[in-house]
C-alpha positions as CSV (number, residue, x, y, z in Angstrom):
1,X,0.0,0.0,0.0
2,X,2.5,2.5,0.9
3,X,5.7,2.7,-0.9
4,X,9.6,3.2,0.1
5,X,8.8,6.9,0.9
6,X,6.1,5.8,2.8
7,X,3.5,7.5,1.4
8,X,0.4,5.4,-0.6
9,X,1.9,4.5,-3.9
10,X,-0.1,5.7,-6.6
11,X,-2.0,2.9,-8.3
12,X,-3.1,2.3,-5.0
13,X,-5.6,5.0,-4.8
14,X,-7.7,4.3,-8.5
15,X,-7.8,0.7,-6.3
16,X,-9.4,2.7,-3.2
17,X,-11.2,4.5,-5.4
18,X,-12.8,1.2,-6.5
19,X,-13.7,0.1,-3.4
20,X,-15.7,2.8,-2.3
21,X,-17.4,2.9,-5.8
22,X,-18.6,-0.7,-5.1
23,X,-19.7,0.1,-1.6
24,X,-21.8,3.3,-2.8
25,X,-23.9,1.2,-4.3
26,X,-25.9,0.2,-1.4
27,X,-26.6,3.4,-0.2
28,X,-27.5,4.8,-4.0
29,X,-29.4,2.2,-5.2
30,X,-30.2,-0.4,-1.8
31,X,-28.4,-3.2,-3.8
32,X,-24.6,-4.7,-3.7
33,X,-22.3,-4.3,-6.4
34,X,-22.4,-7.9,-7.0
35,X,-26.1,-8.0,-7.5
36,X,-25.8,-5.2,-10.2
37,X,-23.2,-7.3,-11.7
38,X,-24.9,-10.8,-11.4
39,X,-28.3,-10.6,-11.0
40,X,-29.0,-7.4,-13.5
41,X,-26.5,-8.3,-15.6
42,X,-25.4,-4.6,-15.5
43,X,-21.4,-3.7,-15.9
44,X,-19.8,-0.3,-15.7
45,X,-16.2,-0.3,-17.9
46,X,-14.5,2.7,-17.2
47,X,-13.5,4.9,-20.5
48,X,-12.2,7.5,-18.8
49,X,-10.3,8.6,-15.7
50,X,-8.3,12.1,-14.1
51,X,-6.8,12.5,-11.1
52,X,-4.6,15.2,-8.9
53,X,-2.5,14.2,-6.2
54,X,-3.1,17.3,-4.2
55,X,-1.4,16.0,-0.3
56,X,0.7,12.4,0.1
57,X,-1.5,10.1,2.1
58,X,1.1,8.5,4.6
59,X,1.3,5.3,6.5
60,X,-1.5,5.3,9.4
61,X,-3.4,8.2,7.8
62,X,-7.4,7.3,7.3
63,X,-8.6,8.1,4.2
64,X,-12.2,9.5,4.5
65,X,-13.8,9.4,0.7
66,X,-16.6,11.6,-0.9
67,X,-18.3,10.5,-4.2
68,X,-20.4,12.2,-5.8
69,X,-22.7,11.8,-9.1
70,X,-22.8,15.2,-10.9
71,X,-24.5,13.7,-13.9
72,X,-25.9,10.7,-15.9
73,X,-26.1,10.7,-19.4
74,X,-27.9,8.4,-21.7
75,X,-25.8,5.4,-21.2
76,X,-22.5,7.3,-19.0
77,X,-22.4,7.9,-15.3
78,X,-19.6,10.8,-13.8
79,X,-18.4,9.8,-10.9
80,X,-16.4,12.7,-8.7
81,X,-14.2,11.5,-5.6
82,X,-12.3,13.3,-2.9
83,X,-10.2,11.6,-0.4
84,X,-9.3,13.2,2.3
85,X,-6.7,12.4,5.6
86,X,-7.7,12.4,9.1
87,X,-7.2,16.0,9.4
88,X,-9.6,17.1,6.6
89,X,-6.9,17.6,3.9
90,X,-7.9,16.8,0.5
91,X,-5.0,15.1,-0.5
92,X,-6.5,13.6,-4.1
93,X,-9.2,14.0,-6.7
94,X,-9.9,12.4,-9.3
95,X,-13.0,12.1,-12.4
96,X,-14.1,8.9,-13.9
97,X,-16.5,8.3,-16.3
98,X,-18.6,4.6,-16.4
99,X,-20.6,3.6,-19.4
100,X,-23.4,1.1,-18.7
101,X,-23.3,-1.9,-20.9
102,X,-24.8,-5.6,-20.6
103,X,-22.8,-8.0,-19.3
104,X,-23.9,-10.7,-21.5
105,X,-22.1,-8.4,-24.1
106,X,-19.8,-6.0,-22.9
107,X,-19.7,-3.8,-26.0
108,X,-22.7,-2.3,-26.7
109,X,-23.8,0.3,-24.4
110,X,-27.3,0.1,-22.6
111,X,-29.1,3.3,-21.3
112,X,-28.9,3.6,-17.6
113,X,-32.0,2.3,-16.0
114,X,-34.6,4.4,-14.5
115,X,-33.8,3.2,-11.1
116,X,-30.4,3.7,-11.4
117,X,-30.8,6.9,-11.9
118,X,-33.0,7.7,-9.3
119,X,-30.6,6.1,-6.9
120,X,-27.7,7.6,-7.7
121,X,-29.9,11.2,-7.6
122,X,-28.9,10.4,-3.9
123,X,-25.2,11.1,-4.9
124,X,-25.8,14.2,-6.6
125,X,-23.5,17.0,-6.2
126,X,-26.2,20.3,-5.8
């Protein structure tokens, strides 16, 4: 996790990032990630990601995340996080952008589903 500096090495937060995508899903939409995934048949492939590495996260910090969900398109969802150390300092940033496709065919886009949508309202940046 951290690296020789010891600070988090920096693949390690798109991995963070990850997790608390997955886990946001129960509060958005009052279903696991899996369930999305299995049960729906709904996948997410990232197509595109930025990030700023504003503060080094070092070994023993907490990292307290913020996601938000300023819009969804047709078939895209923007996804905004913040992570931020024990003492409030955003210390990275980043923008991802998830497309919604079946996952009995991973290439053709799907719109995102009315329910989705209203769930992730919840995540909404205004």
């Amino acid at each position: 996790m951290v690296d020789l500096a010891r600070i988090v090495y920096y693949p390690r937060f798109w991995d963070m990032a990850h997790r608390f995508y997955e886990e946001s899903w129960e509060y958005s939409c009052g279903m696991h990630y899996n369930h999305i995934l299995s049960e729906r048949r709904i996948g997410f492939p990232l197509v595109h990601s930025e990030a700023e590495f504003l503060h080094p996260l070092s070994y023993g910090d907490t990292v307290h995340c913020t996601i938000t969900v300023p819009r969804v398109g047709n078939t895209s969802i923007e996804w905004h996080y913040e992570f931020r150390n024990q003492e409030g300092t955003l210390c990275w940033k980043a923008k991802q952008i998830t497309v919604c496709t079946s996952m009995d065919d991973l290439k053709s886009k799907i719109p995102v589903p009315d329910w989705m949508r209203e769930g992730l309202s919840k995540l909404s940046d205004q």
